[in-house]
N, C-alpha and C positions, 0 to 999 in steps of 0.2 A: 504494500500500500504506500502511496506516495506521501511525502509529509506535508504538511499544512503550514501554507506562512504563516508568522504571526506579525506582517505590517502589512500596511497600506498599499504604500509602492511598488508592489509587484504584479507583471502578469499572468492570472493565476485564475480559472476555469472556478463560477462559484461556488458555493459547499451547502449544501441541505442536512440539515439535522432533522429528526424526524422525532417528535416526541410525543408518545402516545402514553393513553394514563386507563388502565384496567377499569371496565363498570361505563369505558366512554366511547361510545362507538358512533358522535355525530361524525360528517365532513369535517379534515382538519381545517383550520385555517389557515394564512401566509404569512407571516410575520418577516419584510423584506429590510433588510440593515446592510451596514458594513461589518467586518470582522472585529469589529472594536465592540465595550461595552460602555456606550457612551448614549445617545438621546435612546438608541431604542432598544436600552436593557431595562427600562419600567416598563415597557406592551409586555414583552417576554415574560418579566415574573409576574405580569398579573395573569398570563396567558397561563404560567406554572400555578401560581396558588390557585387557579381556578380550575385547574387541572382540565382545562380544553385542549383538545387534540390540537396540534398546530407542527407547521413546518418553518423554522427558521430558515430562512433563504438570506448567506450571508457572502459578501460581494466584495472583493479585491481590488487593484488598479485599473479595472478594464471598461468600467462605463459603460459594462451592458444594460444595466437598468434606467439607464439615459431614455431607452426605447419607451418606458412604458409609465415611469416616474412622474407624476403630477410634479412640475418644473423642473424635473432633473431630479429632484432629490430625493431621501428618503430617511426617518421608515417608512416603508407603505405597508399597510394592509389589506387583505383580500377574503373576504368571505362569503359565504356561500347566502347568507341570511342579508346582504349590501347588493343581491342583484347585478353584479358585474361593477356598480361603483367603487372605486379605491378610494382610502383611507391616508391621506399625508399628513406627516408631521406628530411627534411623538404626544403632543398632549389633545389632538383630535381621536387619536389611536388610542387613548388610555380612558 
């Protein structure tokens, strides 16, 4: 298995974590970030204390989320219950 950067600056294909929580069998959600734990490690742990299924999708130097990003940026969120609208910006997300 390949290793995982742990900065910014590199380019580097991005990484899905997958966390599932027993007794919770809705659609996950999408929880989109950088590799860092910086504006959108509060959606995540509320995502954990709620123990909702969700998929961090977490993104390196490469700007692919450029494509789909309300302004460019992120975190975004994605769920299934939001009818295909996303979620930007970490304290709209929380």
């Amino acid at each position: 298995m390949a290793s995982i950067p742990k900065e910014m600056a590199v380019d580097h294909p991005r990484v899905i974590s997958r966390a599932r929580f027993a007794g919770k069998n809705q659609p996950p959600k999408e929880l989109h970030y950088f590799c860092l734990q910086v504006l959108g490690e509060l959606p995540r742990l509320l995502l954990e204390v709620s123990q909702t299924p969700y998929d961090s999708v977490m993104y390196f130097g490469k700007g692919e989320y450029k494509e789909f990003a309300p302004f460019g940026q992120l975190p975004v969120y994605k769920g299934p219950e939001l009818g295909g609208v996303l979620l930007a910006q970490s304290d709209a997300v929380c």
